[in-house]
N, C-alpha and C positions, 0 to 999 in steps of 0.2 A: 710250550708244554703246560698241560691244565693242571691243579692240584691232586686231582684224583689219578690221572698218569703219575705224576712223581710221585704220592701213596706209595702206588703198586709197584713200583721201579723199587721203593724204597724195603718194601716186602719182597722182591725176589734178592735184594742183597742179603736179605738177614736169612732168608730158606738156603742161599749158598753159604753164609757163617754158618750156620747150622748142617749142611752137607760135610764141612771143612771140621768142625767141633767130632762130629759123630761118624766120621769116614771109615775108623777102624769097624765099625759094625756092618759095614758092606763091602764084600769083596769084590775085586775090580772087576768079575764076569754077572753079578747080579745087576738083577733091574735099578732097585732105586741107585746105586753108586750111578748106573748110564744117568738115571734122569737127573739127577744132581749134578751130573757133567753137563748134562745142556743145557741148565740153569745158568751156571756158571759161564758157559759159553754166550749165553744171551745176556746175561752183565754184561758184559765185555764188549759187547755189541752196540746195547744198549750206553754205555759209557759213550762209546766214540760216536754213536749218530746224535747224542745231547751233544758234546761239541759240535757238531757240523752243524744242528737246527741253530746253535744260538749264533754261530761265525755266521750262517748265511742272513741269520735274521738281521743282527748287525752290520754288516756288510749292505742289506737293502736297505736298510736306513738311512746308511753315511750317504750310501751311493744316492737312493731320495732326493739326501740334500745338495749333493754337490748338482742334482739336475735342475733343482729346482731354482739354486742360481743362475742354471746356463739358461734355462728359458726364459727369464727375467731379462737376461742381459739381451737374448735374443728378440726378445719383444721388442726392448728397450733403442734396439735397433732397426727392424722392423718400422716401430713406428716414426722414427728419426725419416725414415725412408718414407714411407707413407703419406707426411707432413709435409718434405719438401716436393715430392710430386705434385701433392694439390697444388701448393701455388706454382711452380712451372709451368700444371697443364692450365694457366689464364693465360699464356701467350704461347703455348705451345702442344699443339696439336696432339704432338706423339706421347704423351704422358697421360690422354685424355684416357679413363679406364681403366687403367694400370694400378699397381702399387696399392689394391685394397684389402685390408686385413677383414679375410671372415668372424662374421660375429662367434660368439662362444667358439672360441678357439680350443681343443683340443690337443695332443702332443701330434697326431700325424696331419691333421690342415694347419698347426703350427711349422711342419715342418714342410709342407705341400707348397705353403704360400711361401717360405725362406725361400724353397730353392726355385719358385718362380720369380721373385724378386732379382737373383742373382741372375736369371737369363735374363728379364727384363732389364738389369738396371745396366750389365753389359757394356751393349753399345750407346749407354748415353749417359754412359762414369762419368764425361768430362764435365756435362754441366750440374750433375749433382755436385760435383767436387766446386765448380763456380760458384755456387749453394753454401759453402764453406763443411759441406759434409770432408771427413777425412780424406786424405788420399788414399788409404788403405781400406777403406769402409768394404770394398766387398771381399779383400782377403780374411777381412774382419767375420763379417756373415757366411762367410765358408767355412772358416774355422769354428764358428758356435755349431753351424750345422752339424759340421762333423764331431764335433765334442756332445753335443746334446744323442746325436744320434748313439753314440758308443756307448754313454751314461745309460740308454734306455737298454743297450744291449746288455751290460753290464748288471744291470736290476734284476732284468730277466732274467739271467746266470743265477744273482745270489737267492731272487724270489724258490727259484726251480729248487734249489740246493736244501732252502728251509723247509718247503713243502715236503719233499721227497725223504727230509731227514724224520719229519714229523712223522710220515705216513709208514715208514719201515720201525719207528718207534711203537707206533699204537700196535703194529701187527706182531712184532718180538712180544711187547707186554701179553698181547691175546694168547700169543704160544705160551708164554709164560706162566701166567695163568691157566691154563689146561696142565703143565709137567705139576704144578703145586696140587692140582686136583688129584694126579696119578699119585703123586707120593704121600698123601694128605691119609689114604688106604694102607700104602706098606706102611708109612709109621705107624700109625694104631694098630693096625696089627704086630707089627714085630716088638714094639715097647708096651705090647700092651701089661699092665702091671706095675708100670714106672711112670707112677704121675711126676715127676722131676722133668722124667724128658718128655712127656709127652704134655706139659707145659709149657715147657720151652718151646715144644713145635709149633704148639696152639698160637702160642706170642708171635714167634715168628713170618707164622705163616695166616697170620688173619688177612683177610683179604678188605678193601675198604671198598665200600659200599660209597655209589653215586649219590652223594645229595644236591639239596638246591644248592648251596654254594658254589660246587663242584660245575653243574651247569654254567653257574654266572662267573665263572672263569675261564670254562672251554668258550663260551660264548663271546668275551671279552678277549679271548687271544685268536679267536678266528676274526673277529675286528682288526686287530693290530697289528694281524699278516700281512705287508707292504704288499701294495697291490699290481697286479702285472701290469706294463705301461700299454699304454694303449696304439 
């Protein structure tokens, strides 16, 4: 969330203090009482998709990092494999071509070449294990497989959740924004003669205005949006 959304968040809570202070002056079938009910209702709203953007933003993060160990380790394996095949295929035929890792690796030719690995290495576990590779080595590479693979689906879930909490954030503020314009009219009109309250409203209900800062922070957090895995 950019500075100038939580502004505005912060200005539709003080026009519902302000609905909540001044409620006896609107009866439950007049307009502004409705529109100040669905101020209200869009706080509330607004409350719980700021928790969901920051849980998912966080959650892409952690999850980030736990992938970015498993592809480490699965490289780290990978090339373990890789290495001993070259020197097998000098006396052995069936290893000639095999077992090469594509340049600029990727997460899906990351995971394209694991699980070709895993067919390849197969039928010819025994002499890698001759090799001193583990005995478990390809239970080993199944299992990063499948752990790196859930990590990515996993991202995906929290990326989705941040995005989506952001984007139903910006568009309550834009409703929000329009109920403040509608009631921005009843009040002057109805207190008009009471600069008390209809400074309080002004306070209230000022709206903030987009500056450069404002930009270099929505710009700055659409950077820092964890990015969908590829």
């Amino acid at each position: 969330m950019n500075s100038l959304t939580a502004k505005r968040i912060d200005m539709l809570k003080e026009v519902k203090e302000f609905g909540i202070t001044h409620a006896a002056s609107f009866p439950a079938t007049s307009l502004g009482k409705q529109l100040f009910d669905s101020v209200a209702q869009i706080v509330t709203e607004l409350d719980s998709k700021g928790a969901s953007q920051v849980s998912g933003r966080n959650s892409a993060q952690n999850i980030a990092a736990v992938k970015a160990r498993i592809r480490e380790d699965l490289r780290e394996l990978l090339l373990a494999i890789n290495r001993t095949a070259r020197i097998m295929s000098v006396e052995t035929a069936e290893f000639e071509g095999k077992f090469r890792l594509p340049r600029n690796l990727n997460d899906q030719k990351l995971l394209n070449a694991a699980r070709a690995f895993v067919q390849d290495a197969t039928p010819l576990k025994d002499s890698f294990i001759r090799h001193e590779m583990p005995a478990d080595f390809l239970d080993q590479l199944s299992n990063l497989i499948n752990s790196f693979d859930q990590a990515a689906s996993q991202k995906t879930a929290a990326v989705s959740t941040h995005v989506a909490a952001r984007l139903t954030i910006d568009e309550n503020v834009g409703r929000g924004l329009q109920l403040v314009r509608q009631l921005d009219a009843i009040i002057r009109n109805k207190f008009n003669g009471d600069p008390v309250v209809l400074s309080a409203w002004i306070r209230a209900s000022h709206v903030a205005r987009r500056t450069r800062k404002d930009e270099e922070d929505e710009t700055s957090a659409d950077t820092n949006v964890p990015v969908l895995p590829k």
